[in-house]
PDB file of N, CA, C and O in Angstrom:
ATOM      1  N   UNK A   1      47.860 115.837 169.275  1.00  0.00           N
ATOM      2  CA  UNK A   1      47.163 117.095 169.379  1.00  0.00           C
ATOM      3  C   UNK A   1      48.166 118.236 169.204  1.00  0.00           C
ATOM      4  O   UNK A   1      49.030 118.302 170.078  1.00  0.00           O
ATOM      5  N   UNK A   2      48.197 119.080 168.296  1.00  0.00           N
ATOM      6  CA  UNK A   2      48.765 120.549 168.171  1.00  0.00           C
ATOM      7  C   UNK A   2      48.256 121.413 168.933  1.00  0.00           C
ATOM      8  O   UNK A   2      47.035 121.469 168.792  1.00  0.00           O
ATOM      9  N   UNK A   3      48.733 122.229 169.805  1.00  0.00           N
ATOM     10  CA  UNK A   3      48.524 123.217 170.546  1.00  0.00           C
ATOM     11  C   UNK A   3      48.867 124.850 169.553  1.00  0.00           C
ATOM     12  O   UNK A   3      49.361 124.771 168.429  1.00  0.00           O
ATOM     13  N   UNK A   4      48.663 125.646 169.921  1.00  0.00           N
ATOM     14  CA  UNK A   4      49.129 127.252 169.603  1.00  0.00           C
ATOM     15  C   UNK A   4      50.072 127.551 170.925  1.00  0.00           C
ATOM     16  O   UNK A   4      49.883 127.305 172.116  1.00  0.00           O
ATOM     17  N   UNK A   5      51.082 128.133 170.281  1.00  0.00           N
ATOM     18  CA  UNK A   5      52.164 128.814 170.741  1.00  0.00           C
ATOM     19  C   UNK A   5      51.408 129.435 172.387  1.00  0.00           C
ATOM     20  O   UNK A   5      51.834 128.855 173.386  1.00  0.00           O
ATOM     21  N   UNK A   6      50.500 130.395 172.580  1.00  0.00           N
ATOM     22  CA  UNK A   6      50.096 130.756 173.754  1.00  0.00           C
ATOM     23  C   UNK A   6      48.653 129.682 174.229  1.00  0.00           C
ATOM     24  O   UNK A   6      47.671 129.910 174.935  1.00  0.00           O
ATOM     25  N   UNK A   7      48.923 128.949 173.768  1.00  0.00           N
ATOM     26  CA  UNK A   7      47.305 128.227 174.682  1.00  0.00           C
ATOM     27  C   UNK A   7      47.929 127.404 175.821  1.00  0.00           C
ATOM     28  O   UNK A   7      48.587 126.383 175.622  1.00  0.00           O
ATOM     29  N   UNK A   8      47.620 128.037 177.272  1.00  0.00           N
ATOM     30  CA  UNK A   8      47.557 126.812 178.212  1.00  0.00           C
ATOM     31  C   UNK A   8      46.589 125.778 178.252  1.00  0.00           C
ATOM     32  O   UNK A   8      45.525 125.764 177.634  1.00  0.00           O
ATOM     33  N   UNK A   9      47.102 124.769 179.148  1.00  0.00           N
ATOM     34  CA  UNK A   9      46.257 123.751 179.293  1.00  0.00           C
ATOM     35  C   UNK A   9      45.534 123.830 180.657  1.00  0.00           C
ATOM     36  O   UNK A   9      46.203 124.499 181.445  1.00  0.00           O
ATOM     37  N   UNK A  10      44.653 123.473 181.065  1.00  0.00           N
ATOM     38  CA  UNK A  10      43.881 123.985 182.645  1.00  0.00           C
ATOM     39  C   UNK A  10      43.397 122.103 182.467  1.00  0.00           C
ATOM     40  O   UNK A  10      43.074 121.581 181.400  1.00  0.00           O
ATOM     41  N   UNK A  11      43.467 121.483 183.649  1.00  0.00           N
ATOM     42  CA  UNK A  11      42.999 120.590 184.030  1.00  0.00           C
ATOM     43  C   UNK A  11      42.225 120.714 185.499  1.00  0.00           C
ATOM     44  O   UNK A  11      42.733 121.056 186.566  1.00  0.00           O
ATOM     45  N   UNK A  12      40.454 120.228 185.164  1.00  0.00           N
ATOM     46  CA  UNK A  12      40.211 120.294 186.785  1.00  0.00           C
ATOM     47  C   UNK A  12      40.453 118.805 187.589  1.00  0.00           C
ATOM     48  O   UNK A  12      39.980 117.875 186.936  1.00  0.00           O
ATOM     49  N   UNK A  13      40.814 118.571 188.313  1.00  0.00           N
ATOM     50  CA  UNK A  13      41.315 117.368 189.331  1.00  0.00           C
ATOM     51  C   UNK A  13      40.133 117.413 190.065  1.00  0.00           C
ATOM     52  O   UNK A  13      39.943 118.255 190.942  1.00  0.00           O
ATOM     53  N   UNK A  14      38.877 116.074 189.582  1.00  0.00           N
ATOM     54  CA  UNK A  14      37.811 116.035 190.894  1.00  0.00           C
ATOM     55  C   UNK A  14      37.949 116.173 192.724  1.00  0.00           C
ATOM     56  O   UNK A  14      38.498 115.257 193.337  1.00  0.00           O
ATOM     57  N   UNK A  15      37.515 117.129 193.306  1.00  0.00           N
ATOM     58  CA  UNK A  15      37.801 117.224 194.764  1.00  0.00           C
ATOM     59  C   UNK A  15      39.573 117.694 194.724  1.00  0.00           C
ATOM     60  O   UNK A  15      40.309 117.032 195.455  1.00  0.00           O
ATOM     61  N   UNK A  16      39.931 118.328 194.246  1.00  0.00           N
ATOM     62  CA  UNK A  16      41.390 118.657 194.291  1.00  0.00           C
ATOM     63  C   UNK A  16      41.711 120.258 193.196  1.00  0.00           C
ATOM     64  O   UNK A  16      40.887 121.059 192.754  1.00  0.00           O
ATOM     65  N   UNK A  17      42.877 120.237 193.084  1.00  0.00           N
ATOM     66  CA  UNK A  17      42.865 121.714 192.148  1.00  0.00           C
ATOM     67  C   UNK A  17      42.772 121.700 190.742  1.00  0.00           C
ATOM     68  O   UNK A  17      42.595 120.691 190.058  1.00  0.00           O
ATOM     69  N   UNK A  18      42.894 122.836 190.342  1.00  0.00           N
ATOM     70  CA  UNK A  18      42.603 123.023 189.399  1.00  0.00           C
ATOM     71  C   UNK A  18      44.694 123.295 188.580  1.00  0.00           C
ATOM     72  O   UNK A  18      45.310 124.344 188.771  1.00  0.00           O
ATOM     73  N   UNK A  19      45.127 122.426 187.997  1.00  0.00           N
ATOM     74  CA  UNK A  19      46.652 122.212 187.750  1.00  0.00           C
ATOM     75  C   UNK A  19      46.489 123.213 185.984  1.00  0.00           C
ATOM     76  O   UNK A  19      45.840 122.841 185.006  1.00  0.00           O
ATOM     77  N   UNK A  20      47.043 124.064 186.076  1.00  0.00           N
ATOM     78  CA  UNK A  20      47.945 124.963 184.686  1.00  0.00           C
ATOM     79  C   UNK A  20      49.140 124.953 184.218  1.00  0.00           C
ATOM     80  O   UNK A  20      50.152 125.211 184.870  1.00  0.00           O
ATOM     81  N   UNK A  21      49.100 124.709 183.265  1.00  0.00           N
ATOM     82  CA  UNK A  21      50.543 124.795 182.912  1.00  0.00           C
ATOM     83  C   UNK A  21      50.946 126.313 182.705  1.00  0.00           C
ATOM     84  O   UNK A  21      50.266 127.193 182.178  1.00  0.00           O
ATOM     85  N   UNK A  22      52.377 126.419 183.316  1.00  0.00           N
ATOM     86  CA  UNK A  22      52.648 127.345 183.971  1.00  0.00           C
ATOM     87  C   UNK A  22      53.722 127.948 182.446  1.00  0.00           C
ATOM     88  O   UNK A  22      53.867 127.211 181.471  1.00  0.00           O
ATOM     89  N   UNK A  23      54.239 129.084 182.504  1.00  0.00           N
ATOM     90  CA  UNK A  23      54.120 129.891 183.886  1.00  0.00           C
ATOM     91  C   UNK A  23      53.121 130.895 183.866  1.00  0.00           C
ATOM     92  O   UNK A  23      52.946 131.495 182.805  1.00  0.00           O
ATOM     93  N   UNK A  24      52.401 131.194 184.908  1.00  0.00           N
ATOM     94  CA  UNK A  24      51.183 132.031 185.123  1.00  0.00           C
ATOM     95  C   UNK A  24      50.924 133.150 186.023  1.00  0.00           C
ATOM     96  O   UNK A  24      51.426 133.237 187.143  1.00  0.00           O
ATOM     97  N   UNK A  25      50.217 133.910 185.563  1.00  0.00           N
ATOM     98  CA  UNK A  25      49.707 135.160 186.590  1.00  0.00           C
ATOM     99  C   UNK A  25      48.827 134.825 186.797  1.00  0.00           C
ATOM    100  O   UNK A  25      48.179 134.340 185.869  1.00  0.00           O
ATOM    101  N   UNK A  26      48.134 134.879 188.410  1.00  0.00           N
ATOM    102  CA  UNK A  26      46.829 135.115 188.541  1.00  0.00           C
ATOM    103  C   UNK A  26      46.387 136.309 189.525  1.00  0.00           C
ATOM    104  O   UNK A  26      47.089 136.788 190.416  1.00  0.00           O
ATOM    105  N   UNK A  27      45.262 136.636 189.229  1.00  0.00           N
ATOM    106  CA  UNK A  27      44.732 137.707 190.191  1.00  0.00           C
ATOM    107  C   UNK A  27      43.756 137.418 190.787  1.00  0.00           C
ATOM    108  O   UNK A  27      42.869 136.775 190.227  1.00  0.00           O
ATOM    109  N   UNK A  28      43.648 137.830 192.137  1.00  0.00           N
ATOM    110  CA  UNK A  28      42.646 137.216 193.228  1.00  0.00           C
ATOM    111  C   UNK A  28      41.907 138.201 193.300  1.00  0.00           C
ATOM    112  O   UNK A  28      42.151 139.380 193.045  1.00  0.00           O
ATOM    113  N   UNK A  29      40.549 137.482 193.821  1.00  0.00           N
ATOM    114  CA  UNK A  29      39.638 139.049 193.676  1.00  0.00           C
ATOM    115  C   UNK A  29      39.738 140.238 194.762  1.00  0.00           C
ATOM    116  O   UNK A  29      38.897 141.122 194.918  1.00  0.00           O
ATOM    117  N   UNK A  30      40.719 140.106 195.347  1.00  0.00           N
ATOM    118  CA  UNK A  30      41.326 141.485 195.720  1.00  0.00           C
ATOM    119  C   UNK A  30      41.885 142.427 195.502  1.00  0.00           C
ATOM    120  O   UNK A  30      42.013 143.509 196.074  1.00  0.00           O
ATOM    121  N   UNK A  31      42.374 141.839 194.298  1.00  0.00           N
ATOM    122  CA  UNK A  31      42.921 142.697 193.176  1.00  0.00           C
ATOM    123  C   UNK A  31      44.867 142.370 192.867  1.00  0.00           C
ATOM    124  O   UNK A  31      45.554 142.882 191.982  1.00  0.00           O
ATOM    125  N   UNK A  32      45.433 141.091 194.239  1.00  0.00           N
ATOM    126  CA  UNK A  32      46.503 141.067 193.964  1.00  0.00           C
ATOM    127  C   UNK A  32      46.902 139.836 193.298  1.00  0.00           C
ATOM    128  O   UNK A  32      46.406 138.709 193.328  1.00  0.00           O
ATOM    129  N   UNK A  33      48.279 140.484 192.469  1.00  0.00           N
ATOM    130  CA  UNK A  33      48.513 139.549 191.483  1.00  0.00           C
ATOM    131  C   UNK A  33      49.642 138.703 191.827  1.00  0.00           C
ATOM    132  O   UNK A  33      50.500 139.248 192.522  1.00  0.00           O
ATOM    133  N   UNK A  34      49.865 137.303 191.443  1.00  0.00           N
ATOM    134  CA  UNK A  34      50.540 136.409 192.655  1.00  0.00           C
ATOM    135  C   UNK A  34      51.760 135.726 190.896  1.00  0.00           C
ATOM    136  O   UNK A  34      50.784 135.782 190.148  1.00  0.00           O
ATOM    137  N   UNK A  35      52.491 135.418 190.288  1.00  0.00           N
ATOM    138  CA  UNK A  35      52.675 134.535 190.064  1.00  0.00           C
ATOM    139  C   UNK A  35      53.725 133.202 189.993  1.00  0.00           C
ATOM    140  O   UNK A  35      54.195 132.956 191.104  1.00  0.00           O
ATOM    141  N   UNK A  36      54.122 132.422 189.073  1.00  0.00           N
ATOM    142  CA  UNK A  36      54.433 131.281 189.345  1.00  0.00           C
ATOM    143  C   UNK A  36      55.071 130.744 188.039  1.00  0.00           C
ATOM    144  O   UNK A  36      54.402 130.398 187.065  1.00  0.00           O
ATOM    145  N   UNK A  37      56.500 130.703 188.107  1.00  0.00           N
ATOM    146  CA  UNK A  37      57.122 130.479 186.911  1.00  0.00           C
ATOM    147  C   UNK A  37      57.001 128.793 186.579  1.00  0.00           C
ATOM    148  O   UNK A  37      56.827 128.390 185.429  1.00  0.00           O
ATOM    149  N   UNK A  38      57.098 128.039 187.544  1.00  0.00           N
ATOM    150  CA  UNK A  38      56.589 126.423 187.642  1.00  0.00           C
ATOM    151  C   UNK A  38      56.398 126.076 186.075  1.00  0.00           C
ATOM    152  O   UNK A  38      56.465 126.946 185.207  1.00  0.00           O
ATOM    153  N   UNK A  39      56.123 124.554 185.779  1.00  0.00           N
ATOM    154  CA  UNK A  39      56.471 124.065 184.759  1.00  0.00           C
ATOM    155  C   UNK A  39      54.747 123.988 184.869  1.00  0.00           C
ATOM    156  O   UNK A  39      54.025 124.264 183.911  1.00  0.00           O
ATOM    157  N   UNK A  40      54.194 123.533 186.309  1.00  0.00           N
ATOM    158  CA  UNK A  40      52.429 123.186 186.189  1.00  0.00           C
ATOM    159  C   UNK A  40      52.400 123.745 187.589  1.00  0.00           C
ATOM    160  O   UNK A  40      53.135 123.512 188.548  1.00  0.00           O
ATOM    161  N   UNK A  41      51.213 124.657 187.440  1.00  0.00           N
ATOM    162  CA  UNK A  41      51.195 125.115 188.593  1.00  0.00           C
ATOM    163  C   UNK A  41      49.559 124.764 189.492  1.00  0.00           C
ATOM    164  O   UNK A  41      48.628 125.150 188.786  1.00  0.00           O
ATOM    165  N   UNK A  42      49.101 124.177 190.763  1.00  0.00           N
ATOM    166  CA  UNK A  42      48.005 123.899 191.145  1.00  0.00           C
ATOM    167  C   UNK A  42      47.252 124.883 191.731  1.00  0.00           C
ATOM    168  O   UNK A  42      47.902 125.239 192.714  1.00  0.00           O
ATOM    169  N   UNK A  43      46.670 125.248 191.694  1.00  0.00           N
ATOM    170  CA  UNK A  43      45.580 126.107 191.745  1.00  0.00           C
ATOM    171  C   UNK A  43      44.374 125.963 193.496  1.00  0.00           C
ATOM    172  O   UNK A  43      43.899 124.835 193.633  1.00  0.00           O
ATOM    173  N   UNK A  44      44.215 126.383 193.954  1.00  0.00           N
ATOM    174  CA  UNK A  44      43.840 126.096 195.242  1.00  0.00           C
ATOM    175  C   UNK A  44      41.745 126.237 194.554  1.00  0.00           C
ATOM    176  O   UNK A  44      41.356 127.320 194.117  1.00  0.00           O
ATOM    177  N   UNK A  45      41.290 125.662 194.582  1.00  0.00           N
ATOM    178  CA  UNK A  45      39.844 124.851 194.642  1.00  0.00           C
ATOM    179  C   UNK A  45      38.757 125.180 195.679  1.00  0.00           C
ATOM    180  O   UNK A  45      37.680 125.741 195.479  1.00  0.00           O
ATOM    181  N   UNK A  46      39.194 124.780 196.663  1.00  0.00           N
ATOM    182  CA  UNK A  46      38.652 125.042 197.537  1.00  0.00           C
ATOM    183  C   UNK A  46      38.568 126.105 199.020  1.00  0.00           C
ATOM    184  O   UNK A  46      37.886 126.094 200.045  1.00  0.00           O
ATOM    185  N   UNK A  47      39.677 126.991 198.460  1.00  0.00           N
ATOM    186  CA  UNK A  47      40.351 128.232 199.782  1.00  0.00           C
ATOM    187  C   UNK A  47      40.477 127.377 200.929  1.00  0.00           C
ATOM    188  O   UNK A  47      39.916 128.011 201.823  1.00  0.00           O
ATOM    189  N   UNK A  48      40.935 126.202 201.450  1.00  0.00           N
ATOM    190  CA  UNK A  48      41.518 125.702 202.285  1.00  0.00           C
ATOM    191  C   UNK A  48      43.052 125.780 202.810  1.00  0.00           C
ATOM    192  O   UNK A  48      43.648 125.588 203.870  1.00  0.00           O
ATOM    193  N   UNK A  49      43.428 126.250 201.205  1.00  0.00           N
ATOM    194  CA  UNK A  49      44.941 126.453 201.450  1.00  0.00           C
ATOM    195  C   UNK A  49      45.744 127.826 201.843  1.00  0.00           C
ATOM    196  O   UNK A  49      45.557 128.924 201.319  1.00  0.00           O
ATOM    197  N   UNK A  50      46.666 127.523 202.868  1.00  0.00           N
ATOM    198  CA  UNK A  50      47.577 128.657 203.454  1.00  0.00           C
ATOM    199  C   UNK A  50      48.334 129.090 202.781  1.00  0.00           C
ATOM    200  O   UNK A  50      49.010 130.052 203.146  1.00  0.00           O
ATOM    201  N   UNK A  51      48.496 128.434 201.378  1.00  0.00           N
ATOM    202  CA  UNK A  51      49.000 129.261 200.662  1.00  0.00           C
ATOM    203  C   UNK A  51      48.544 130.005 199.154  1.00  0.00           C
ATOM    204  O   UNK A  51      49.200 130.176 198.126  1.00  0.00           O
ATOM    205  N   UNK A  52      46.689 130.472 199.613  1.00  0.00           N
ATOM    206  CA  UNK A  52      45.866 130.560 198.583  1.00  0.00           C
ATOM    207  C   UNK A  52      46.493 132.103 197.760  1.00  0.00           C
ATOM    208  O   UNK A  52      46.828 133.137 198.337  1.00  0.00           O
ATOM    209  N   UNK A  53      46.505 131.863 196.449  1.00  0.00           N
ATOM    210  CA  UNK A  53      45.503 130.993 195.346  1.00  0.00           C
ATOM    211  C   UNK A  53      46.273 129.792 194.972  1.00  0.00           C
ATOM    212  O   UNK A  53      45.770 129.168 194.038  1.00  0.00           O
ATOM    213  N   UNK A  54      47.197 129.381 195.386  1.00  0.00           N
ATOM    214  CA  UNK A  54      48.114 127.908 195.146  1.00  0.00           C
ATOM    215  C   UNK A  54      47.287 127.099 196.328  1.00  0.00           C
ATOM    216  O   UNK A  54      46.721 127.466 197.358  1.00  0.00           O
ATOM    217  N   UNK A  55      47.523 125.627 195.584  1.00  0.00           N
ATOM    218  CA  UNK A  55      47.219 124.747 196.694  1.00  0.00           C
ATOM    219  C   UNK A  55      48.582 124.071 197.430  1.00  0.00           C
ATOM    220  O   UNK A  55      49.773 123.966 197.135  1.00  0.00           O
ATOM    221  N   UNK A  56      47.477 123.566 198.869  1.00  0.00           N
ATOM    222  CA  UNK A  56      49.100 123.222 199.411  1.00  0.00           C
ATOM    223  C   UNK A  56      48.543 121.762 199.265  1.00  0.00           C
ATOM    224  O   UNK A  56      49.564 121.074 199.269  1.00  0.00           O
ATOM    225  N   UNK A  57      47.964 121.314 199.197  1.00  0.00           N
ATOM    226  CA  UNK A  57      46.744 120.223 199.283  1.00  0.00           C
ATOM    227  C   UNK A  57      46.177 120.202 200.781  1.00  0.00           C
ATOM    228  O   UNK A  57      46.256 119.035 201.167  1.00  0.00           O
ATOM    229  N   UNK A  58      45.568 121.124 201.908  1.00  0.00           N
ATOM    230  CA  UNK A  58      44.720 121.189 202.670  1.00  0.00           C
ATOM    231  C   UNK A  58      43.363 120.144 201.917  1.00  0.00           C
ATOM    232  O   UNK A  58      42.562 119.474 202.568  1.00  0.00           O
ATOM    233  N   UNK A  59      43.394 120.210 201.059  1.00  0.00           N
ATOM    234  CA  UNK A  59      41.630 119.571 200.696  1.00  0.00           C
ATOM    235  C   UNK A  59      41.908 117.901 200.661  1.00  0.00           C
ATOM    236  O   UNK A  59      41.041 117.054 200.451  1.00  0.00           O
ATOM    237  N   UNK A  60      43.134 117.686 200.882  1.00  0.00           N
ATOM    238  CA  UNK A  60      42.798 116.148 200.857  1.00  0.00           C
ATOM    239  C   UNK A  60      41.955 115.994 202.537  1.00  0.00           C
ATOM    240  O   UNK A  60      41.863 116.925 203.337  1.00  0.00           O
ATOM    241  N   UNK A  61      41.409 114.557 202.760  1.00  0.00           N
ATOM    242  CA  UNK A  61      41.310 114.095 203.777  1.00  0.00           C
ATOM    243  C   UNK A  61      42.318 113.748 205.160  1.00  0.00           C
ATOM    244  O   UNK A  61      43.087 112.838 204.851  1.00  0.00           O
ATOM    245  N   UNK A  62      42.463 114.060 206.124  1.00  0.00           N
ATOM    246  CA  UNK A  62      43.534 113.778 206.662  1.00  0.00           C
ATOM    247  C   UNK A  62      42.690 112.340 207.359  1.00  0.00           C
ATOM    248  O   UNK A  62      41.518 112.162 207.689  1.00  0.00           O
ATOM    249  N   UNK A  63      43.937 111.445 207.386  1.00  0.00           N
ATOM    250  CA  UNK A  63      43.323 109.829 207.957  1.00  0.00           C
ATOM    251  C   UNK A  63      44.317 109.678 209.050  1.00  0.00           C
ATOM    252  O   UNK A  63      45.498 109.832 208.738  1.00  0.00           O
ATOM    253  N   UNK A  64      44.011 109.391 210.328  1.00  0.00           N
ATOM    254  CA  UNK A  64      44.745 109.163 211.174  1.00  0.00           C
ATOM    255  C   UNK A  64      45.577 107.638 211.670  1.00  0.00           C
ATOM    256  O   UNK A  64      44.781 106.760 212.005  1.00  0.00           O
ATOM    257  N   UNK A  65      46.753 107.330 211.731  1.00  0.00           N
ATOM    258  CA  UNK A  65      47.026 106.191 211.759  1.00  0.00           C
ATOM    259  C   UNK A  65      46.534 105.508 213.398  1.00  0.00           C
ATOM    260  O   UNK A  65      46.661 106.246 214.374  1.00  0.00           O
ATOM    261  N   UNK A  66      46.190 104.617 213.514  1.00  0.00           N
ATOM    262  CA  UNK A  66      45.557 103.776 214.928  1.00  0.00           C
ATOM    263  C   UNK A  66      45.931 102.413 215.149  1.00  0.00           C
ATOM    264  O   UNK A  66      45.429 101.355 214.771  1.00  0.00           O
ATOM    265  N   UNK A  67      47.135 102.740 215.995  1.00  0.00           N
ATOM    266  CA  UNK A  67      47.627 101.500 216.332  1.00  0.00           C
ATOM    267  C   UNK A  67      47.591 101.140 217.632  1.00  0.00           C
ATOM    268  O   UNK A  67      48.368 100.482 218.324  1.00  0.00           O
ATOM    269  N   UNK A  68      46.233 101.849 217.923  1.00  0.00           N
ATOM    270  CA  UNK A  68      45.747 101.250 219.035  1.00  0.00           C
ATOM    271  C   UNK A  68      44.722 100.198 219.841  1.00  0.00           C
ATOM    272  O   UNK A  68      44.224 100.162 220.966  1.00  0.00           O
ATOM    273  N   UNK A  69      44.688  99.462 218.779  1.00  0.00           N
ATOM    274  CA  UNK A  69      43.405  98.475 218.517  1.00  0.00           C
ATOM    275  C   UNK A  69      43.855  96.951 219.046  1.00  0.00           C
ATOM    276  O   UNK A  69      43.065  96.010 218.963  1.00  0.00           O
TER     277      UNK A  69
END
């Protein structure tokens, strides 16, 4: 596949973020602009993350280990 000189690539990750190849500006709808020189940068999906508009991965499941059985 040939790409153009400025086309990123955007991949959505089911239940997870949305990954760009970087490097990118984005603007949140507050109006501030955040960005991210990164080679791929993840994208926060679901505003779970503390470090939104990046994900930290908050949206995975957390599973607790039980070794008390």
């Amino acid at each position: 596949m040939v790409t153009e000189p400025n086309r990123r690539r955007v991949t959505v990750v089911p239940n997870g973020p949305v990954l760009v190849e970087g490097p990118v500006e984005l603007v949140t709808e507050d109006g501030v602009t955040h960005t991210s020189d990164r080679f791929v940068v993840a994208v926060c999906a679901c505003r779970r993350s503390k470090r939104y508009p990046f994900c930290d991965t908050s949206h995975r499941k957390r599973v607790r280990d039980d070794d008390s059985k």
